[in-house]
C-alpha positions, 0 to 999 in steps of 0.5 A, a space after each residue: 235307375 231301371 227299377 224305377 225307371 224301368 221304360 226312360 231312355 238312359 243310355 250316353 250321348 253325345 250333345 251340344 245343344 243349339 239351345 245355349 243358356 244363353 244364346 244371343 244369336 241376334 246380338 251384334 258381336 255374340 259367339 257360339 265360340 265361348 260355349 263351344 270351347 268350354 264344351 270341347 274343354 270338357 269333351 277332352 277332359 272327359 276322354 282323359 281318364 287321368 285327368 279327369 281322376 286328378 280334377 275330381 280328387 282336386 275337387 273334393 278336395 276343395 281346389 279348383 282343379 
């Protein structure tokens, strides 16, 4: 990536946007909770590096995981 992106900022952080796909915040009965779990569900997922090679094999595999 830096030979042809030699001045982009590419380095891991961390993020939850407030931006959600599909953010309702002026609905009666709308939650962040949704979202917010599926983000700590892959933050988990991601820190659990046996998992995370089991769910990718599963993956490629064609399974759901």
């Amino acid at each position: 990536m830096r030979a042809k992106l030699p001045y982009e900022k590419i380095a891991a952080r961390p993020v939850f946007h407030y931006r959600l796909p599909q953010a309702h915040s002026g609905a009666a009965g709308w939650s962040i909770a949704p979202d917010w779990n599926r983000w700590v569900a892959v933050e988990r997922l991601a820190a659990d590096g046996e998992r995370l090679a089991e769910a990718a094999k599963a993956w490629r595999a064609g399974g759901s995981g």
